[in-house]
N, C-alpha and C positions, 0 to 999 in steps of 0.2 A: 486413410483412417489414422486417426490420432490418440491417442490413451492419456488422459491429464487428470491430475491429483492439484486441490487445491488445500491444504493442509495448516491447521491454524489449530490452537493450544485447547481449542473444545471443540472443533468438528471437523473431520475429514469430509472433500466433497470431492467427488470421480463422476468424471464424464468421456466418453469417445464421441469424437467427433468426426464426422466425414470430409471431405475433400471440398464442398464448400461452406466449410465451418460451423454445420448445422449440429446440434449436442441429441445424438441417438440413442443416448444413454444416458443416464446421470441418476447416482445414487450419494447420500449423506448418513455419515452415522458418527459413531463419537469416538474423539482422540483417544487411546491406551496412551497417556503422558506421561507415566511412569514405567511402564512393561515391556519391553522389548521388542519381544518373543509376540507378546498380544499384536504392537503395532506392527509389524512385519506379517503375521497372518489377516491383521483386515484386510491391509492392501494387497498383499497375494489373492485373499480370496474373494474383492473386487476382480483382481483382473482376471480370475479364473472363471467368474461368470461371467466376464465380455467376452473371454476367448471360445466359450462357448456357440456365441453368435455372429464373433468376426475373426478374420487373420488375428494371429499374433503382430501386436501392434507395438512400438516405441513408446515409452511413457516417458509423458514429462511432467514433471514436480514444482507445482508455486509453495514455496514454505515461508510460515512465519520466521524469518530469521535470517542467516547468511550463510556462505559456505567457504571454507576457508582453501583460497585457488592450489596452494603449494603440495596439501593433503586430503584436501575433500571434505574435511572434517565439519559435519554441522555446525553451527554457530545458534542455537537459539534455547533462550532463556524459559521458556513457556511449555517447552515439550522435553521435562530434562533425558527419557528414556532414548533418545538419540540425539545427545549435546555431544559434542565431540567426536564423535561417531560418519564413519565413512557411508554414508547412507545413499549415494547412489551407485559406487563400486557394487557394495554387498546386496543393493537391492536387485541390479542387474545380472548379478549370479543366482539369486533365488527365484528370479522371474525369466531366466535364460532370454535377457533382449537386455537391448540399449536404456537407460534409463540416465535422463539430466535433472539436475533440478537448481534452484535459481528463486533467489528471493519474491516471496511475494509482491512486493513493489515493484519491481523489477521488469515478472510477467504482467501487472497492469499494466506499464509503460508502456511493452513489446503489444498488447493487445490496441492499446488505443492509437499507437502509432501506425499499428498495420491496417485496423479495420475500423479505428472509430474516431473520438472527434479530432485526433491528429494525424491523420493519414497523412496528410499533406503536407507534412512538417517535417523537415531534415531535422531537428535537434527539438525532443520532445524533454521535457522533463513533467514528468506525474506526480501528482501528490495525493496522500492517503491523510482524510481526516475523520479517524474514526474516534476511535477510543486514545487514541494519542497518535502521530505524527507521524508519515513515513514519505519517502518519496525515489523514484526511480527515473534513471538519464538513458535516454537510447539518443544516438545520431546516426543516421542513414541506417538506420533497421538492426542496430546491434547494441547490445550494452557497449554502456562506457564507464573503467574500469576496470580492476582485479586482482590489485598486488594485493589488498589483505579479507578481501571478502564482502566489505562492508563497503555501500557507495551510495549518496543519495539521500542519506540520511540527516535531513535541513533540521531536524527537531531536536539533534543533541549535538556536544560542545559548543553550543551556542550561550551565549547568557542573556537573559531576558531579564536579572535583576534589577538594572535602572529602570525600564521600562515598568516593570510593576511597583517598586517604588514611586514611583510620579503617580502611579493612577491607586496608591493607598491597598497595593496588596502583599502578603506576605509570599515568601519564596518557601516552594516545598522540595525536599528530596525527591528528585524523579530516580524510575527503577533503573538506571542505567549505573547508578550510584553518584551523579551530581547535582548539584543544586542548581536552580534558574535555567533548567533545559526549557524549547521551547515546547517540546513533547507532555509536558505537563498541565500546560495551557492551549496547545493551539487544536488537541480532539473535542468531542464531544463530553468529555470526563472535563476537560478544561474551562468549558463554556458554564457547565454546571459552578466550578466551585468559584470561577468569576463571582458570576449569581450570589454563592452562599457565603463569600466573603466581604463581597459590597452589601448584600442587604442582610444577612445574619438568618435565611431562609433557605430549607432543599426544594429546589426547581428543576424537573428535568430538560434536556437540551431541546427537543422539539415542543415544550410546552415556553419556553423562553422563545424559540424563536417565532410562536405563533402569536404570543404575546407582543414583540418587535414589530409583528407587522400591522399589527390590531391598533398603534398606536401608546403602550403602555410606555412610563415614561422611564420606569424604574427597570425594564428589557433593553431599551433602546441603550440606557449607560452600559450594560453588560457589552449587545450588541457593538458599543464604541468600543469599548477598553478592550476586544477580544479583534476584533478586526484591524486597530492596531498594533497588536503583537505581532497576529499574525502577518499580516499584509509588508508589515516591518523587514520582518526577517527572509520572507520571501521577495520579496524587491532586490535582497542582495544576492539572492540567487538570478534572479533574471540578469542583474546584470554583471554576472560570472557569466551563464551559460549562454543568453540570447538565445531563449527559445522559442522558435514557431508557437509553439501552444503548450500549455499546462490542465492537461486534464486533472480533474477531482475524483478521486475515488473515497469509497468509505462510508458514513452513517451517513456524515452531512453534506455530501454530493446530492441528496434529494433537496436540499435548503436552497433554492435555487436564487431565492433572492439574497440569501448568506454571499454564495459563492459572486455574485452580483455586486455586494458590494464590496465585499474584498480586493475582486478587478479592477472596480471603480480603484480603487486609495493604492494598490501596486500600479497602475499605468501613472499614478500622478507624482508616484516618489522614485522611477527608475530613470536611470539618466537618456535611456533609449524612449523612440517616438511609435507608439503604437496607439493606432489609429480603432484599430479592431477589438473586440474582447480579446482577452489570451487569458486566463483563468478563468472555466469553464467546466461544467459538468461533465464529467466524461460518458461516454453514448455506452461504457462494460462496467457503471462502477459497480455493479449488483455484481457478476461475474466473472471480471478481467482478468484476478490472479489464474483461473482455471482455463480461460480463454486465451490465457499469455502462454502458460504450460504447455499445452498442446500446439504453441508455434516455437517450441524452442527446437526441435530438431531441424525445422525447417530455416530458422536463424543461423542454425550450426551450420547445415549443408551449404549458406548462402556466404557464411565468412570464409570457406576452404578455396 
């Protein structure tokens, strides 16, 4: 049995899982992102109601963020009441057991390369395209990475400003604090202000992209200008990592014909031959980071 927190800037999600990865439990309630003392008591007093019905179990931690290898020290922007903060040392003393924790993109990776649509892949790389850009690298069942905490992340220091230049859009400060990230444009937030800066209109991302496929002509430019970005910038990760497969996680992993054509326009500008899709919906993007969390102790024990 497995104890895993799936942990993001508005909702904490806890599940235990059994020994064939089936979720026996699973509760959701809302981040304390500024409290301490608050965040530290919900998740104690999740696991104090599983422990009630199973062993004292290992918990593992999918967080929005990173963690820094040298100290522990969280890394994330979103939840400031444990930014900096040693938060699986301390949580492991409060909850007397082992607790890891590991970026949410990270355990999507670890999830879809162990059980879902990259199982079969020595060198996965995943990507998160939700609200903005994320992505996580395992090869043969382990992260890869870890001198500063952060890995993976294809959506910033990049610049994407020629590229929106040529297609008539303006570049915005993304939160990371620089200009022309591709995190700005390549989520579902991205796809919107595409929309709202080519037509001067708010459109949200699943009503463009139903309109895309209905044939509208004025979705279809969006649909262009944004699958170039993206497919752009991910092409040069493919061929950095050459990887077996690229699961989707996030909002627009259900976009199935999004993710479709994206594949399309990355297999036709990377200098390697793939024959197959390789960007593809991943089989946990609804669940992954919580379903990656619960295989990290088992990660651990496999790298010793």
């Amino acid at each position: 049995m497995q104890y895993a927190f799936d942990i993001g800037g508005s909702h904490i999600e806890f599940g235990v899982f059994d020994a064939d990865g089936a979720v026996v439990l699973h509760r959701k309630v809302a981040t304390p992102r500024d409290d301490r003392d608050a965040f530290v008591e919900t998740l104690a007093g999740l696991v104090r109601e599983a422990d009630q019905q199973y062993d004292q179990c290992p918990v593992g931690i999918s967080l929005a963020g990173g963690v820094d290898p040298k100290i522990g020290a969280v890394i994330s922007a979103n939840i400031p009441a444990i930014h900096g903060w040693p938060l699986a040392a301390e949580l492991s003393e409060v909850l007397g057991r082992a607790v890891l924790v590991e970026n949410d993109a990270d355990c999507f990776a670890l999830a879809e390369a162990t059980t879902g649509a990259a199982k079969n892949a020595r060198t996965v790389f995943a990507i998160i395209l939700g609200t903005g850009v994320g992505g996580g690298i395992v090869f043969d069942g382990q992260f890869v990475g870890g001198k500063s905490g952060i890995r993976g992340e294809w959506g910033h220091g990049n610049d994407v400003t020629g590229s929106l230049i040529r297609h008539g859009l303006s570049s915005v400060a993304c939160g990371c604090g620089r200009t022309g990230c591709l995190d700005s444009w390549g989520g579902a937030r991205g796809l919107e202000r595409i929309y709202a800066q080519i037509h001067g209109a708010e459109l949200g991302s699943h009503a463009i992209t139903t309109a895309w496929q209905a044939g509208d002509d004025k979705a279809a430019r969006v649909i262009d200008i944004y699958c170039d970005l993206v497919a752009r910038e991910l092409a040069l990760m493919v061929n950095v990592l050459d990887p077996g497969c690229i699961p989707v996680g996030g909002g627009l992993a259900s976009e199935v014909a999004l993710i479709a054509e994206i594949d399309a326009r990355v297999r036709k500008q990377v200098l390697g031959r793939y024959d197959a899709p390789l960007v593809v919906p991943g089989a946990h993007a609804r669940d992954g980071g919580l379903r990656g969390a619960a295989l990290l102790h088992q990660m651990a024990a496999h790298a010793k």
